[in-house]
C-alpha positions in Angstrom: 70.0 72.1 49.0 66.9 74.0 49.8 64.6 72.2 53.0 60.9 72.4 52.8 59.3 73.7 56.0 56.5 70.7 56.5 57.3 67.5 57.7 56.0 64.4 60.0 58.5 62.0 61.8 57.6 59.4 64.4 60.0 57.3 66.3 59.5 54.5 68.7 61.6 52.7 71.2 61.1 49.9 73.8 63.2 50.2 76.7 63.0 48.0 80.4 60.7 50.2 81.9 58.0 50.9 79.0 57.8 52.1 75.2 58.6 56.0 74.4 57.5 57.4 71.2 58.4 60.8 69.6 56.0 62.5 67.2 57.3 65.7 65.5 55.1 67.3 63.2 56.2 71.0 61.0 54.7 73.2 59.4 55.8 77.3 57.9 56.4 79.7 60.4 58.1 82.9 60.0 60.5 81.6 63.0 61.3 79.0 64.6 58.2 77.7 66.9 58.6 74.8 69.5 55.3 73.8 71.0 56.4 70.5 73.4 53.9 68.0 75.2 56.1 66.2 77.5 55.2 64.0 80.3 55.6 65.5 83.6 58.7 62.9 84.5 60.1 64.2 81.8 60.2 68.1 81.7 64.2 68.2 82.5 64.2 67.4 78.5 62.5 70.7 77.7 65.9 72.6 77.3 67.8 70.2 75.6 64.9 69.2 72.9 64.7 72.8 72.4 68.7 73.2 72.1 68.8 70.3 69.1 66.1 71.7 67.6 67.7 75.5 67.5 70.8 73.4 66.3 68.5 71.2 63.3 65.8 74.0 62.4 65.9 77.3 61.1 62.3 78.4 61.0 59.0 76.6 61.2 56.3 75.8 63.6 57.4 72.6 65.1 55.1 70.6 67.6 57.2 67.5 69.3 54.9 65.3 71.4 56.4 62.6 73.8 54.7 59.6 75.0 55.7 56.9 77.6 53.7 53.7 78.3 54.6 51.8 81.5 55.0 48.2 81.5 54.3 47.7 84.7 53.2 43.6 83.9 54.3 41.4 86.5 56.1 44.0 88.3 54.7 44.3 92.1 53.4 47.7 93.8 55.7 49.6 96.0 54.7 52.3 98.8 56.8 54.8 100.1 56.0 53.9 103.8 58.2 56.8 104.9 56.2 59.2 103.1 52.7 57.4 103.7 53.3 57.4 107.0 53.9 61.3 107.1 50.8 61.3 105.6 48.9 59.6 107.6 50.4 61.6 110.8 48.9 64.8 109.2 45.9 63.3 108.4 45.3 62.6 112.1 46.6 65.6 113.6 43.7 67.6 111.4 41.4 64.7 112.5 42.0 65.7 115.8 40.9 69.4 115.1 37.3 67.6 113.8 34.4 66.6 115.6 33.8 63.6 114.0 36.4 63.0 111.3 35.5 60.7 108.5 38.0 57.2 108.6 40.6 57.5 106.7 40.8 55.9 103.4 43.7 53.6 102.3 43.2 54.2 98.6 43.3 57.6 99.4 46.5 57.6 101.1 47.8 55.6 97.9 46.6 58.1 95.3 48.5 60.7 97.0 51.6 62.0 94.7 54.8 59.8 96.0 53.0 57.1 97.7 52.7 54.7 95.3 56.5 54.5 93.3 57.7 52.9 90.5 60.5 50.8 90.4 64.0 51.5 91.6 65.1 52.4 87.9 67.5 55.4 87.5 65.0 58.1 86.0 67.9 59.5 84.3 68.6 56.4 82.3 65.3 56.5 80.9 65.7 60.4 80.3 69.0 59.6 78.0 67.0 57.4 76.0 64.3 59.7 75.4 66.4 62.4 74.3 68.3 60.2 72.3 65.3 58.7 70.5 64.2 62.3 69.7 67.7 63.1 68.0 66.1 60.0 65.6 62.8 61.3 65.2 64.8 64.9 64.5 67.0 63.2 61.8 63.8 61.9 59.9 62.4 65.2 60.1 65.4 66.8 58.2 65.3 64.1 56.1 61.3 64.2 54.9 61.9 68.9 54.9 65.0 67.7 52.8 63.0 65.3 49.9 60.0 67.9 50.0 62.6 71.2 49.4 64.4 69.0 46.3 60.5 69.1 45.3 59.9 72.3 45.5 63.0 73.4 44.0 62.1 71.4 41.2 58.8 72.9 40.8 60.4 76.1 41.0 62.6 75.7 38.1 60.0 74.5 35.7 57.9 77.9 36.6 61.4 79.7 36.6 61.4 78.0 32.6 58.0 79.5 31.8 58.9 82.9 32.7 61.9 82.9 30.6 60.2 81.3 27.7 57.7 84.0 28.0 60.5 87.1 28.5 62.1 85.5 25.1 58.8 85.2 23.3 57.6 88.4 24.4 60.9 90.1 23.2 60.4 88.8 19.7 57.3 90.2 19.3 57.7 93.5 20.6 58.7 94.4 17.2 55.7 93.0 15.5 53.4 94.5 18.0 54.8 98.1 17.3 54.3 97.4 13.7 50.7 96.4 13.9 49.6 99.7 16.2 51.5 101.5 13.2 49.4 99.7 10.7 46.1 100.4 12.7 46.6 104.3 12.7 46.8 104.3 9.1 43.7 102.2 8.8 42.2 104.0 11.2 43.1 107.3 9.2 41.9 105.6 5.9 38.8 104.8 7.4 37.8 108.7 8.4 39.6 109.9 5.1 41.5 112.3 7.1 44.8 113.5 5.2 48.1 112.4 7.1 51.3 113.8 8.4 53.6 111.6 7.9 56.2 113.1 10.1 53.3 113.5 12.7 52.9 110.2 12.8 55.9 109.0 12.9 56.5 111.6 15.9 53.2 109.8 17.6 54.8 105.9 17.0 57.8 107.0 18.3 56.3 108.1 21.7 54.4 104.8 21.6 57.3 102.8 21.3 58.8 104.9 24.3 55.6 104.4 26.7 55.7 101.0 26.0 59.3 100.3 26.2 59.2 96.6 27.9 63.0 96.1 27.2 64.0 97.1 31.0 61.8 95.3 32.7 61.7 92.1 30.4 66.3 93.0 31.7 65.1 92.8 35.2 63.1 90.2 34.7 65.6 87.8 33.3 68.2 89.1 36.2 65.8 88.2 39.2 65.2 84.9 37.7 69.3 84.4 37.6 69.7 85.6 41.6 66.6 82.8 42.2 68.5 79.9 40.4 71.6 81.4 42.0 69.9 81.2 45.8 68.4 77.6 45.2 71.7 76.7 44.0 73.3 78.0 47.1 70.6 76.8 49.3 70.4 76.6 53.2 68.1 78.8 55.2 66.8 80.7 51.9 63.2 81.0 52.5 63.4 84.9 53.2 65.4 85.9 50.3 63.3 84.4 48.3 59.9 85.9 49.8 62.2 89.2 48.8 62.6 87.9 44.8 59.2 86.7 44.3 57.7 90.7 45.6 60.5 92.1 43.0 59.6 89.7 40.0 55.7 90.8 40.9 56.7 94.0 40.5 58.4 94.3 37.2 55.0 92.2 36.1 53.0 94.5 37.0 54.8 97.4 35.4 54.7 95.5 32.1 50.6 95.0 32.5 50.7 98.7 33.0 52.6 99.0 29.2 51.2 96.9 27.8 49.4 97.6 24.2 48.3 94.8 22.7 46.5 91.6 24.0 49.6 89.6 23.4 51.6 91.6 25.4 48.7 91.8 28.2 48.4 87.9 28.1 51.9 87.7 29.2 51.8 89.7 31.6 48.9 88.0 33.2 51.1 84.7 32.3 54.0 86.0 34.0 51.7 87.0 37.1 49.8 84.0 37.5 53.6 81.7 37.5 55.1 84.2 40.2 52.2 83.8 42.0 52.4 80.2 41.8 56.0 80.4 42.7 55.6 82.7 45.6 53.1 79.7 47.0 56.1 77.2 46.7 58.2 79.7 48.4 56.1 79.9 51.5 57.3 76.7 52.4 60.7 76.9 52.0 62.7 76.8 55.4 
């Protein structure tokens, strides 16, 4: 099964000391791109987040955003008196180096980083839980780049369909096509009263029907279309391979635009062009 690269997943827990939340949003990328907001208690998850998702994700740009709301109801203040009062020793001692010093400000002393602490909670405790909650959100991640690639696989057999409907339809009337250009010399001829070779121009409809001589390409065609059902079959990381099929099929397109002799056989090939291009779209997306 083939995985879509884009995807949203958001997962919420309530724990004793607040509510964490997990939003992970992906989009294509020719790699695999974490971009994580974490709060600043909880940075020590930066290498294992980025460890699960090397061991979820392939490719894509992936931006994982943590949140953490306090509930601090009902729960009293507590100061690090150890720590304030260090504070508050420096303060003085650069007082002293002052002519007249300002007072010192309580709430100042507060706001300073480690004053004011939270409760005795163990901080890894509420670290396990985050990284655990993110292995959720990861799981409905895969799970939404899962449903999207079994639509776009889907997609990409119905255009895979229209190409081969056109190879077959195009192959039938190859013949016919010859056989009209044939038919318009003559008229042509008729028309200026100009006495024929026959052997001439049956020399001259032979090299027509050599320069435009789809049969190879419309064989190549048909085989690149096999190796694409072939990869989607397979599926896993296939995005790359294929980017790769959807440049080859282009190419034998383009080559039949450039034999082509007759406004049926141009129309396909624009046909043919316009569903690869279509495909190649899909493909973008494709992990």
């Amino acid at each position: 099964m083939i995985h879509s690269m884009t995807a949203f997943a958001r997962a919420e827990q309530a724990t004793a000391r607040g509510t964490l939340s997990w939003e992970i949003r992906s989009v294509n990328h020719r790699y695999l791109e974490p971009h994580l907001r974490l709060p600043e208690a909880f940075r020590d998850l930066e290498g294992p987040v980025r460890e699960r998702l090397r061991q979820g994700l392939s490719r894509g740009k992936v931006e994982c955003t943590l949140r953490f709301t306090e509930d601090s109801a009902g729960k009293p203040l507590q100061v690090d008196r150890e720590r304030a009062a260090q504070l508050i020793a420096a303060a003085e001692e650069v007082a002293g180096l002052i002519a007249a010093p300002a007072a010192l400000n309580p709430l100042e002393v507060l706001a300073w980083p480690g004053v004011l602490v939270g409760d005795a909670a163990d901080p890894q405790a509420l670290n396990k839980a985050a990284l655990g909650l993110f292995q959720s959100a990861l799981d409905e991640l895969r799970e939404g780049r899962r449903r999207e690639g079994e639509e776009l696989a889907r997609l990409l057999g119905e255009r895979l369909d229209g190409i081969l409907d056109d190879i077959d339809r195009l192959r039938e009337q190859v013949p016919h096509m010859l056989a009209a250009q044939r038919q318009k010399i003559l008229d042509r001829f008729a028309e200026l009263a100009i006495e024929l070779d026959a052997q001439r121009v049956e020399q001259e409809m032979v090299l027509l029907a050599q320069k435009s001589d789809v049969a190879e390409e419309l064989d190549r065609l048909g085989t690149h279309v096999a190796e694409v059902r072939r990869v989607l079959a397979a599926g896993g990381a296939a995005g790359r391979r294929l980017d790769f099929l959807m440049q080859e099929l282009n190419r034998e397109a383009n080559t039949l635009g450039s034999k082509a002799f007759d406004p049926r056989s141009t129309a396909a090939a624009v046909n043919l062009k316009v569903l690869i291009e279509q495909m190649r779209e899909q493909v973008q997306n494709i992990e």
